[in-house]
Structure formats: structure tokens, C-alpha cells
N, C-alpha and C positions, 0 to 999 in steps of 0.2 A: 504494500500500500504506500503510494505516496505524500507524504505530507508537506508536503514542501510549497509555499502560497508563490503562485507566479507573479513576475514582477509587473506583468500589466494587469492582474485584477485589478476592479473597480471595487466590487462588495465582497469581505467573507464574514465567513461566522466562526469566531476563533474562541479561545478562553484563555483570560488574562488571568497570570497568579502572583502574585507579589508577597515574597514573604519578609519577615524582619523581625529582629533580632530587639526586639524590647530593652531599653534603658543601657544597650551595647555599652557604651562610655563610662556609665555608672560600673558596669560590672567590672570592665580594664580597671579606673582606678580602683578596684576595693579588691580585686584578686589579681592581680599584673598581668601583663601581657604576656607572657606564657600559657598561664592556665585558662586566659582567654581565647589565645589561638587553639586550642586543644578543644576547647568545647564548639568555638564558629567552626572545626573541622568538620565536627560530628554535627552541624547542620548541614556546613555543603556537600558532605557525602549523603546525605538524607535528599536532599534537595536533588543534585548530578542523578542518584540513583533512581528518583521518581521521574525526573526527568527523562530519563533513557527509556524506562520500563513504558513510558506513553507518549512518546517522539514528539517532547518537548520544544522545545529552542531558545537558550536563554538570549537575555537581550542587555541585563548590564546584574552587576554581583557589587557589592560591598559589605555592610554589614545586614544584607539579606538579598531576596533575586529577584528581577524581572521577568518574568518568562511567558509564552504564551504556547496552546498548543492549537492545533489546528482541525483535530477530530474530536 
């Protein structure tokens, strides 16, 4: 199956997902940037992997994702 939106559509019907990382900055400073990287790891691989499993396409990452999928 192709998911992939052609670059002359006019109209689709997609699903936008947006996730984020609650109070991100609070959390660095009160448990350091270590133990912070370690747990945003364990979202982006939640995140990459749900994405994969339903032919996602992220659109931009920081302290949560942009993504949309198209089925």
C-alpha cells in the first residue's frame, strides 16, 4: 500500500499527531540532562516505533513530534 501524499494533490484526508513532553525544562532542571535524555529516548522510540508500525511520516521532533499519517 502506498502512503505517500502526491505533491500535486489539492485535498486529503490525513491524521495529524502531535505529541509533547509536559513541563520538558522543569524536568532537565530538577533531574539533569542525563536522566533527561534517557527518558525523551524512551518516548522517541515509542513514538519512531508507532510510527513505523502505521506508515507515519514525521514532520519536525524536539521535545515531542509532529507527525501525520495518511490512512
Amino acid at each position: 500500500m502506498n502512503n505517500e501524499i502526491p505533491n500535486n494533490i489539492v485535498e486529503a484526508d490525513i491524521a495529524i499527531v502531535l505529541t509533547d513532553i509536559i513541563a520538558s525544562t522543569k524536568f532537565v532542571q530538577k533531574n539533569g540532562s542525563r536522566a533527561a535524555a534517557l527518558w525523551f529516548g524512551v518516548h522517541d522510540k515509542a513514538v519512531m516505533n508507532f510510527m513505523q508500525r502505521h506508515n507515519g511520516r514525521l514532520v519536525d521532533a524536539s521535545d515531542g513530534h509532529l507527525m501525520y499519517f495518511a490512512n
